[in-house]
C-alpha positions in Angstrom: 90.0 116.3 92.9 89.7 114.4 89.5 91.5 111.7 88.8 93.6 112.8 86.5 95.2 115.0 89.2 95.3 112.0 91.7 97.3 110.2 88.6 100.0 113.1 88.6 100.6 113.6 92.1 101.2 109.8 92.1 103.3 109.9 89.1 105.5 112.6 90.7 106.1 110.7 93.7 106.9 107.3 92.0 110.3 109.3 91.5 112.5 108.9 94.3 114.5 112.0 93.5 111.2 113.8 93.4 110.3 112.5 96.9 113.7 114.1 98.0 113.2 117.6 96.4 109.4 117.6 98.3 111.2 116.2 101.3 113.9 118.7 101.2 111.2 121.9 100.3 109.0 121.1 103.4 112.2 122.6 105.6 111.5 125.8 103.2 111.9 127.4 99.9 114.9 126.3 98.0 116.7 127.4 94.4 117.4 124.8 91.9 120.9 125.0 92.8 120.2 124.3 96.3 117.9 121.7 95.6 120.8 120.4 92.7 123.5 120.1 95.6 123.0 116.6 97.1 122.5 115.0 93.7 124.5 114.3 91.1 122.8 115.8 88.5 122.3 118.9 86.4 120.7 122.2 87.0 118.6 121.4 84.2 117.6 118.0 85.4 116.5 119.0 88.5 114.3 121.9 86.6 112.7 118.9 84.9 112.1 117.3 88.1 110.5 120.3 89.0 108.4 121.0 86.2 106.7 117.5 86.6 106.2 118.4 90.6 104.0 122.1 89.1 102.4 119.9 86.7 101.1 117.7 89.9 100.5 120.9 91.6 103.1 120.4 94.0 105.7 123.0 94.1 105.2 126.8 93.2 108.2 128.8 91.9 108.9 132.5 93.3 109.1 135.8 90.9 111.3 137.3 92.9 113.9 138.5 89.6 116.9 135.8 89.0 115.6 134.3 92.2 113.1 132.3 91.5 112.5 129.7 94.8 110.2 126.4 94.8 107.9 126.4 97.4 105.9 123.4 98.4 102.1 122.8 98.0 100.8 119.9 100.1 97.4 119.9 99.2 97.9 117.7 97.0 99.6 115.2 99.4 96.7 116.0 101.3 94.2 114.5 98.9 96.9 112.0 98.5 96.8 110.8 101.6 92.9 110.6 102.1 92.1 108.6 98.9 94.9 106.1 100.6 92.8 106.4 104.0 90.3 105.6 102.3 91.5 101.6 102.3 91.9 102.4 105.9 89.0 100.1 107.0 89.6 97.5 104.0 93.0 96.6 105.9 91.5 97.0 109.4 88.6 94.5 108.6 90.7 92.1 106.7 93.1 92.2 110.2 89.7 92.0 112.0 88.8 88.9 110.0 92.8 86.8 110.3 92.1 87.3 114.1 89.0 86.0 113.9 90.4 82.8 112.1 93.5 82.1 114.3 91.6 82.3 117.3 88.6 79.7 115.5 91.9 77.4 114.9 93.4 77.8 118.3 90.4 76.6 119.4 90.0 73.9 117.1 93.9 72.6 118.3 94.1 69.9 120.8 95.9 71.0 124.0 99.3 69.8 124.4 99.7 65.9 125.6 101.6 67.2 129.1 98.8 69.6 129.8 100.4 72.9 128.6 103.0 72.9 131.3 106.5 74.4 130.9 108.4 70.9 133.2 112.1 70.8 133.1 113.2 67.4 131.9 115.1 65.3 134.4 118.8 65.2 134.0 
């Protein structure tokens, strides 16, 4: 995958009503108008919604005559999702390492002047 492709599957999803219309289309195809019905927009915007989601590679229209369905490609989610995983172990050893650090100051902390134990105060 170039990077150039990683760049316009993120720039479709930065779109919230993009991330709807993918959302909605992995329960199955849809027609603009169906995909147009929870939105208050036009036909025409949601086409341009899904023009930028075939540029990323994302959605494939039908040729079935006047009906012409999107379709959702998730391969590039899929390549998405592993150049993310990729920080996977950045974040895991930078948790590793704030562990490490509390527990070094937990044991550099004094113990508690009444010995650490939970005594009800006389009343």
């Amino acid at each position: 995958m170039t990077d150039d492709r990683l760049s316009r599957t993120f720039a479709a999803l930065a779109d919230p009503t993009r991330r709807a219309i993918l959302a909605r289309l992995s329960g199955g195809a849809a027609t603009v108008g169906e995909l147009a019905a929870p939105f208050d927009m036009t036909f025409a915007a949601v086409s341009k919604h899904l023009r930028v989601l075939e540029s990323a590679g994302l959605v494939t229209r039908g040729r079935e005559a006047q009906y012409r369905p999107a379709l959702l490609d998730a391969r590039p989610l899929a390549e998405a999702s592993r150049w993310i995983g990729g920080y996977a172990q950045f974040w895991e050893d930078s948790v590793d390492s704030l562990d490490q650090y509390l527990n070094a100051l937990q044991q550099l902390s004094p113990p508690p002047a009444d010995g650490g134990t939970d005594k009800e105060e006389p009343r």
